[in-house]
C-alpha positions, -999 to +999 in steps of 0.1 A: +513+001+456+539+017+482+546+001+517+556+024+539+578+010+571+572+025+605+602+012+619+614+046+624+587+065+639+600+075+674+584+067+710+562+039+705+564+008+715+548-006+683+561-007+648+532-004+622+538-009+585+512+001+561+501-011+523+484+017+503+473+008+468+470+035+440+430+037+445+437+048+480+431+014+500+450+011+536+464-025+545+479-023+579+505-047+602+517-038+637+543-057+653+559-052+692+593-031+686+624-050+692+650-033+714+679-041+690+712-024+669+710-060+650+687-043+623+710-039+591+695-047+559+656-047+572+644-030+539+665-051+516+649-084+537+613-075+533+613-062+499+629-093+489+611-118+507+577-102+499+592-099+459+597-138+463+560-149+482+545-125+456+555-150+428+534-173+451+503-157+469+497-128+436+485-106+471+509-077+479+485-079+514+496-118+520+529-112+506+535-086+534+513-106+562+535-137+555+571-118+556+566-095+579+561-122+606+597-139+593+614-102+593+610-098+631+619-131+643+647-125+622+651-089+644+643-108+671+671-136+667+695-118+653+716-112+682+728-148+681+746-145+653+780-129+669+790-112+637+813-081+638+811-050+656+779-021+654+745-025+639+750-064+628+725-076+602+696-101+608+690-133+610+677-147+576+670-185+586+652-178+623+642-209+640+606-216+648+609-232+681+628-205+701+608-178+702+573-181+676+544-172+699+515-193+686+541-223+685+554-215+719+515-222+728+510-254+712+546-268+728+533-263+766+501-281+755+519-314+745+510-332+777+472-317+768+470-335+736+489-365+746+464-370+773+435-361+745+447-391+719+446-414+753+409-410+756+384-439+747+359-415+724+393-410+701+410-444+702+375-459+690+365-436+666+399-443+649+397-484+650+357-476+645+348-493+675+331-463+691+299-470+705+268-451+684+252-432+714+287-415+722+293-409+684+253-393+681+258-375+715+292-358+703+277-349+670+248-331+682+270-313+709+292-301+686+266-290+666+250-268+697+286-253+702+293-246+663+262-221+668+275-203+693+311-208+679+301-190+651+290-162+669+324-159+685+339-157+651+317-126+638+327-111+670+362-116+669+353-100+629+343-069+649+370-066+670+397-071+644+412-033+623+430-054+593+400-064+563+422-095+548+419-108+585+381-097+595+370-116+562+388-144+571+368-146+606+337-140+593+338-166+565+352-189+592+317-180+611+297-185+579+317-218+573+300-231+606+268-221+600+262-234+564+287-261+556+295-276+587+262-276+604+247-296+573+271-320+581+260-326+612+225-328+601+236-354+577+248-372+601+222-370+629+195-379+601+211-408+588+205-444+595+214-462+621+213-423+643+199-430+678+195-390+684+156-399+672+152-423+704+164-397+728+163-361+713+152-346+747+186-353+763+206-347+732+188-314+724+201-292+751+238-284+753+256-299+779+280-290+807+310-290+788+297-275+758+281-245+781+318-243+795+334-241+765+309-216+746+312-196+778+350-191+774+348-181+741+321-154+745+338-141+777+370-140+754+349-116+732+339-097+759+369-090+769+372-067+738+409-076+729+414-089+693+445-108+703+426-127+737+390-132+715+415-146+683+437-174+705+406-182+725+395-194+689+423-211+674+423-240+691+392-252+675+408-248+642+446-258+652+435-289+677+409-301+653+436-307+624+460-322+645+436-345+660+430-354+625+462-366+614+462-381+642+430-403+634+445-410+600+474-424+612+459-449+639+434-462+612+461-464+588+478-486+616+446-508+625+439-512+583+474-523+579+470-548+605+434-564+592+435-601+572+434-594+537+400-597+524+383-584+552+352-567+541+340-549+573+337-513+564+347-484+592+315-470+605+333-439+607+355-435+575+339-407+565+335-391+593+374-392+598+376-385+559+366-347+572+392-345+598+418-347+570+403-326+547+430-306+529+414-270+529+406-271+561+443-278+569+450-247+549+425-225+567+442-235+602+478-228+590+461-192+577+445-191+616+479-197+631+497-171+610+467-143+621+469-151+654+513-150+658+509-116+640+482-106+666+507-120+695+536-101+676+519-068+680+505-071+715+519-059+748+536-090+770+509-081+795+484-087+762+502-115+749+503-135+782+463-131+785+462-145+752+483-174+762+460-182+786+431-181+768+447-205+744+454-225+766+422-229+783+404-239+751+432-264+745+416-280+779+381-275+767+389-296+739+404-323+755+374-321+782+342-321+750+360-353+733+357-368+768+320-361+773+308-383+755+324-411+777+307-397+808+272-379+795+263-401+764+250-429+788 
């Protein structure tokens, strides 16, 4: 298995690398080029860091998807080092918060989630004082938009060149359709549902969830990979956080119950799935596709995928409200 850099190919704005494995296979990475002398010891960087994460992943095409990522915000940072005179080398402990893309994203949607944990659906599905016919009417609306969310994901698939990453979509999109969907049924067919009583009203998706679907699809339409891939991760990214979140509140209002109280959370294992360890996994593997996507775009690219980010960050705080104002 040879990688060869592109670092060096003249006149383009992009720098691809590419895997090729003795049978002939083509793994491919393309990062934005960096306007910088600060690029001594690049080689000696990747080889080792992708020597190192192969001792861990066992996936030359992981290994080089995880360092190449840390390699260019090393480029990228390197000028703050101050060292000597010429071509200085770079940076081998970058910082996260200056200049990642994804997490650059998720810092200007603070206020966003902070106004998310404020809302009533959240705050009593953690202390499991929800009431039933918000809980049944969010269930079966997020089962309408996991239908058409997984139809986003095949077609991000489509639109995506690298194979590690379109099998990662398209298992997301089967993930929805089989596992996560007979969840919900579960659920909605258990006792104490009220979806029975009022199915007509419950059936249909509503306006939020018609919003939200919307802006993913027109995402897709768009026919950028980088635009259709952040308008998804917030589903994955948003979803985790608001998990730990959860955990930690009904940690808080367990801690604070008389000893020997035998009420059980209606919701326990509801909340069990927000904080389900794999799925924690698969969103830190969504983040890391997504910064390389961002890496490799143009900044009049990346700034459209910023925005769509960002307004999927707002559907999400809007479809755990609904409940509060369609649910009745």
């Amino acid at each position: 298995t040879v990688l060869l850099k592109g670092g060096h190919l003249e006149e383009s704005e992009l720098v691809p690398d590419a895997l090729v494995g003795p049978d002939g296979d083509r793994f491919e990475l393309t990062s934005a080029r960096i306007d910088s002398k600060h690029t001594h010891g690049t080689g000696c960087s990747l080889s080792s860091a992708m020597a190192t994460l192969q001792v861990r992943t066992g996936d030359w095409t992981e290994s080089l998807s995880l360092a190449k990522p840390w390699l260019v915000e090393g480029i990228r940072q390197a000028v703050h080092l101050e060292v000597g005179q010429g071509n200085g080398p770079v940076q081998h402990f970058p910082s996260d918060q200056p200049s990642s893309i994804t997490q650059s994203w998720w810092q200007q949607s603070a206020e966003l989630r902070g106004r998310m944990m404020g809302l009533e659906f959240l705050s009593g599905l953690a202390e499991g004082s929800l009431p039933k016919p918000w809980f049944d009417y969010y269930l079966m609306q997020d089962a309408l938009y996991l239908e058409e969310y997984s139809r986003a994901l095949a077609r991000v698939s489509a639109l995506c060149s690298q194979t590690a990453d379109q099998m990662f979509w398209i298992r997301s999109s089967l993930d929805c359709l089989e596992v996560e969907a007979q969840l919900h049924r579960d659920w909605l067919t258990g006792a104490g549902s009220v979806v029975g009583a009022s199915a007509d009203s419950l059936a249909l998706p509503g306006p939020v969830t018609r919003y939200y679907t919307d802006h993913l699809h027109a995402a897709c339409a768009t026919g950028e990979y980088g635009v259709a891939a952040a308008a998804m991760l917030p589903c994955f990214w948003v979803y985790a956080w608001v998990g730990e979140q959860l955990e930690e509140r009904r940690a808080a209002v367990a801690a604070g119950e008389p000893t020997g109280t035998s009420a059980t959370h209606p919701y326990a294992r509801w909340l069990d799935t927000y904080a389900d360890e794999e799925f924690r996994l698969t969103t830190t593997r969504a983040i890391e596709i997504v910064e390389r996507a961002g890496c490799a775009a143009t900044p009049t690219q990346r700034e459209r995928m910023r925005e769509a980010f960002r307004y999927s960050c707002e559907y999400e705080l809007e479809f755990f409200d609904a409940p509060r104002l369609f649910a009745g």
